[in-house]
C-alpha positions as CSV (number, residue, x, y, z in Angstrom):
1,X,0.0,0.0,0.0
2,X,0.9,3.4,-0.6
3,X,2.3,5.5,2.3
4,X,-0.2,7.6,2.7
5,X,-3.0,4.5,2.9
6,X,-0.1,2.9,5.4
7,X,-0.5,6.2,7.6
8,X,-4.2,5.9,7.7
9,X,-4.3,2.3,8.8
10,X,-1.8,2.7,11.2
11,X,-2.6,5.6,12.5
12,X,0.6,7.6,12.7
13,X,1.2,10.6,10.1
14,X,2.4,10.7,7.2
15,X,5.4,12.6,8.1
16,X,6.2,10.6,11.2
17,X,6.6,7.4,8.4
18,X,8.9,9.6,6.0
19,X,11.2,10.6,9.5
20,X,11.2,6.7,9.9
21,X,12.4,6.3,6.4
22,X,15.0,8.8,6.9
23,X,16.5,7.7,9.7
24,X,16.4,4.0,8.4
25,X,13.9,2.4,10.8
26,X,11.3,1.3,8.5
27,X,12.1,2.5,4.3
28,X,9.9,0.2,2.2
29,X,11.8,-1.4,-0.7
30,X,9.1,-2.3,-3.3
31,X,8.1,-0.1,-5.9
32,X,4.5,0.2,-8.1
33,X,4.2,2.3,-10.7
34,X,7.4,4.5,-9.8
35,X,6.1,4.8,-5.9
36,X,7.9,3.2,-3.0
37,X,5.4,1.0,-1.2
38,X,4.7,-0.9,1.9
39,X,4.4,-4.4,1.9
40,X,3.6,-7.0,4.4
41,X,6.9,-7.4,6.2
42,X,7.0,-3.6,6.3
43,X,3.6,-3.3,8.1
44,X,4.7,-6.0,9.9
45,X,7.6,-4.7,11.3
46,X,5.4,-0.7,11.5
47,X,3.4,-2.4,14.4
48,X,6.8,-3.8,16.0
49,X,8.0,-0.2,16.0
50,X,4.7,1.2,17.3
51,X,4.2,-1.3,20.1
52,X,7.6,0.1,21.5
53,X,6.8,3.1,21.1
54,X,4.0,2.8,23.0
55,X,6.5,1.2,25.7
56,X,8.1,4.7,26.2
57,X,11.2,3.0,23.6
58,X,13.7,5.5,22.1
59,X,13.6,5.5,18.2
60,X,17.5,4.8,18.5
61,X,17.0,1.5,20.6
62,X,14.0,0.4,18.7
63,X,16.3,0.7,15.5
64,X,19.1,-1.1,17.3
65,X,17.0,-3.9,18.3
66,X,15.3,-4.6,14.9
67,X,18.6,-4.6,13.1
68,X,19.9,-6.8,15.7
69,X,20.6,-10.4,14.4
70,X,19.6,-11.6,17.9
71,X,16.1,-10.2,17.6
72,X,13.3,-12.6,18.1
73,X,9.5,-11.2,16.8
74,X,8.1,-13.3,19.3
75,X,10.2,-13.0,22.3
76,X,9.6,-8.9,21.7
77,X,6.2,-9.6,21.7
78,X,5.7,-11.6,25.0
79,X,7.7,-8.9,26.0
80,X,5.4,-6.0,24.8
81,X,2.2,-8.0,25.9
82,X,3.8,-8.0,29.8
83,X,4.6,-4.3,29.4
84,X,1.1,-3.3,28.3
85,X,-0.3,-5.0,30.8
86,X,1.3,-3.4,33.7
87,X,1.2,0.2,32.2
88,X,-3.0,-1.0,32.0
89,X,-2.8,-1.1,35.6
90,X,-0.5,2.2,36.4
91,X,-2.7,3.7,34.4
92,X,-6.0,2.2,36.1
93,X,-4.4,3.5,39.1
94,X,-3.7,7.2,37.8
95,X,-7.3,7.5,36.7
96,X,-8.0,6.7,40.3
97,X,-6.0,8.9,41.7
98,X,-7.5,11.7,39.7
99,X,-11.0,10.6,40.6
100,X,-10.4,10.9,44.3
101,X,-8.3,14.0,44.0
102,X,-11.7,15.5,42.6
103,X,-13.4,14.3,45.6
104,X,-10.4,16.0,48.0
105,X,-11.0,19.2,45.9
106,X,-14.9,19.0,46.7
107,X,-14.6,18.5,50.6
108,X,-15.7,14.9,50.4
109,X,-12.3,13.4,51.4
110,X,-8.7,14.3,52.8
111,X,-5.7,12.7,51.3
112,X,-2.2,11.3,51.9
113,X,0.8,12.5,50.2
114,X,1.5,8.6,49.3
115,X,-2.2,8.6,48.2
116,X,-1.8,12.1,46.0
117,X,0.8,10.1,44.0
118,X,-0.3,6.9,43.4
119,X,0.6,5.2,40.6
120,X,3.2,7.8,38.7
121,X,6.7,6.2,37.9
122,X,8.8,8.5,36.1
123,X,12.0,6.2,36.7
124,X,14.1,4.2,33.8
125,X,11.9,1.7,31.5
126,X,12.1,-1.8,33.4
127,X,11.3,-3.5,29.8
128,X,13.7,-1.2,27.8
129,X,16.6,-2.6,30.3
130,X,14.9,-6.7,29.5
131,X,15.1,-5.6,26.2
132,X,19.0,-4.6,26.8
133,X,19.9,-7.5,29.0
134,X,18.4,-10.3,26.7
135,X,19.9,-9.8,23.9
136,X,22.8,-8.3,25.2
137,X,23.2,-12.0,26.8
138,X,23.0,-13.6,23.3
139,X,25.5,-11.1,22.2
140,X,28.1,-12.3,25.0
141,X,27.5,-16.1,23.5
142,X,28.1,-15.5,20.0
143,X,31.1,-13.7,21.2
144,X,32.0,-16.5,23.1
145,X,31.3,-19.2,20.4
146,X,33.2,-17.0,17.7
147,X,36.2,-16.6,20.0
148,X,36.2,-20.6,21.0
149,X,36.1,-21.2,16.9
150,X,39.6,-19.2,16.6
151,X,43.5,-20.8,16.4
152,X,44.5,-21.5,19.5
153,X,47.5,-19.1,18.7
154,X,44.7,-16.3,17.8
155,X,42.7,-17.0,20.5
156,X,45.3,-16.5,22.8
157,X,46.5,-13.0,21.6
158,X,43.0,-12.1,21.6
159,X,42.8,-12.6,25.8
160,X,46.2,-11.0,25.9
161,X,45.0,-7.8,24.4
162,X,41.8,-8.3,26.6
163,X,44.0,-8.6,29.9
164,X,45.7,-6.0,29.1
165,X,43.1,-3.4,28.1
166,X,41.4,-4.2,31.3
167,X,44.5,-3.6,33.5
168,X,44.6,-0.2,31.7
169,X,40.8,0.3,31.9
170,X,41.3,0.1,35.9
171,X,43.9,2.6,36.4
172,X,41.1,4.8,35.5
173,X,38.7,3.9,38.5
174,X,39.6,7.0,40.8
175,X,39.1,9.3,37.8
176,X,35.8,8.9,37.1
177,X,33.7,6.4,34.5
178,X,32.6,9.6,32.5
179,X,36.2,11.2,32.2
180,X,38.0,11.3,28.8
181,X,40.8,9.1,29.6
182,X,37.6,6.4,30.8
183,X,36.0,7.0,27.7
184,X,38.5,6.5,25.2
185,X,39.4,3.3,26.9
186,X,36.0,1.8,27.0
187,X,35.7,3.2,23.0
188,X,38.6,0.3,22.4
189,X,36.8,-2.2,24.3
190,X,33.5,-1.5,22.4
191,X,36.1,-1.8,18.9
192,X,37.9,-4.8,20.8
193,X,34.0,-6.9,21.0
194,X,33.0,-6.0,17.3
195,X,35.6,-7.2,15.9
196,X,34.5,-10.7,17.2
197,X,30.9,-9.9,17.7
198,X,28.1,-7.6,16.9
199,X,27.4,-5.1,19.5
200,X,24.9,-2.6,19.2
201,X,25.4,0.3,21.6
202,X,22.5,-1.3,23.2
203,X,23.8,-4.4,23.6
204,X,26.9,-3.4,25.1
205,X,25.4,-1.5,27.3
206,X,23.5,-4.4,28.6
207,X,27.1,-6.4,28.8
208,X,28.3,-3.8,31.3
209,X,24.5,-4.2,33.1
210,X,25.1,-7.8,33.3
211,X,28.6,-7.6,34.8
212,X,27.4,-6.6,38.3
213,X,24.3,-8.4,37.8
214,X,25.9,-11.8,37.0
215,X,28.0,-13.1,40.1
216,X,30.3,-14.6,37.4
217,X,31.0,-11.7,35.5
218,X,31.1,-10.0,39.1
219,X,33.6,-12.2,40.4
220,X,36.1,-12.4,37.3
221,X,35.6,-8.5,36.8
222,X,36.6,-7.7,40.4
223,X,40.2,-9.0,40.1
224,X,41.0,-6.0,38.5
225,X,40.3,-4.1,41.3
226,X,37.3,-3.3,44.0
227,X,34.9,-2.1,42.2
228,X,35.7,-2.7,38.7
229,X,32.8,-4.2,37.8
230,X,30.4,-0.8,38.5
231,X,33.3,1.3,37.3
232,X,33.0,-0.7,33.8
233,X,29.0,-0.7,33.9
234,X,28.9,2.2,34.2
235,X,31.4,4.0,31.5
236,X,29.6,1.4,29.3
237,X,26.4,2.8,29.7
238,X,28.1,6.8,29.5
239,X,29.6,5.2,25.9
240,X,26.6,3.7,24.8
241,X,24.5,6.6,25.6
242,X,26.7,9.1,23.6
243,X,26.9,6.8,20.5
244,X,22.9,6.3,20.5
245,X,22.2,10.2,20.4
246,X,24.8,10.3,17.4
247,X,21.7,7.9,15.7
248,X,18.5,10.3,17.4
């Protein structure tokens, strides 16, 4: 269908589905009659984007996690379907909260400052960071599986260079994860994983989540140095923030 007919179905704008074209999250690639046109895969992957959208999901990460070879339609939707469900129910409970607020306002009731703010949650999107963690995890294992398919001679540089970018990544604990001299370091270590993975800025973001999370990761990240494993988590997530506005 034509873009315009695509708009009206969907019920976004027509200029919202150019913007999504011209930043590369959804261009259709069949033409009719000279006109670029969406098929079904396309619409297909329009309700993808606008489910996450509807989740509160940046344009960047929902761009990252399509193009993802990780990404799983189904798991996203189970994912999706959990998230709806529990906004439902914040929002049940915000509509409540305004409903007895009126009554307050007419005299017919006196309320609580907890009661007043029932049900707003401005903090970080829980399912975003699911989103980050699981398939930042399948990230780690095709790492992990391309590195075990290397010579043992390769192989073996390859955790050389590891050891020793950590060792210099930890002299930088007492400055600071966000200070230049952090940054450029953890900019080699995002270089160092694609060139034996793919990492999105998302997904390496939910590598350095994981690392504290994971009492393994926690545990072999530590010998660096107390605290290494927040230090790295969280000049991951500074790195991975600056290269996804670079995409907004």
């Amino acid at each position: 269908m034509y873009i315009k007919e695509a708009a009206e179905l969907s019920g976004v704008s027509v200029r919202t589905l150019h913007h999504y074209d011209d930043i590369g999250l959804l261009s259709p690639k069949t033409e009719y009659q000279g006109y670029r046109v969406y098929d079904q895969e396309d619409l297909i992957q329009l309700q993808q984007i606008l489910f996450f959208r509807e989740l509160d999901f940046s344009l960047s990460h929902i761009k990252e996690l399509l193009e993802s070879p990780q990404f799983d339609r189904n798991q996203a939707l189970e994912l999706q379907r959990k998230a709806l469900l529990e906004k439902r129910e914040r929002l049940n409970q915000m509509i409540k909260t305004i409903d007895e607020t009126i009554l307050e306002n007419k005299g017919v009731r006196t309320m609580s400052n907890k009661e007043r703010f029932a049900g707003f949650d401005f903090s970080k999107n829980p399912y975003e960071q699911e989103a980050i963690d699981r398939w930042g995890q399948e990230a780690v294992n095709d790492v992990k599986a391309n590195t075990e398919q290397l010579p043992d001679k390769e192989r073996k540089s390859l955790e050389r260079d590891l050891n020793e970018l950590f060792q210099e990544l930890a002299k930088h604990i007492e400055n600071g994860s966000g200070s230049m001299a952090a940054q450029q370091a953890i900019a080699r270590w995002y270089q160092y994983l694609n060139k034996i993975g793919n990492y999105s800025p998302q997904a390496f973001k939910g590598l350095g989540e994981m690392y504290v999370a994971d009492p393994r990761f926690l545990e072999n990240m530590d010998q660096y140095g107390e605290g290494f494993a927040e230090f790295m988590r969280e000049a991951m997530a500074i790195y991975a923030e600056t290269l996804e506005k670079t995409v907004e």
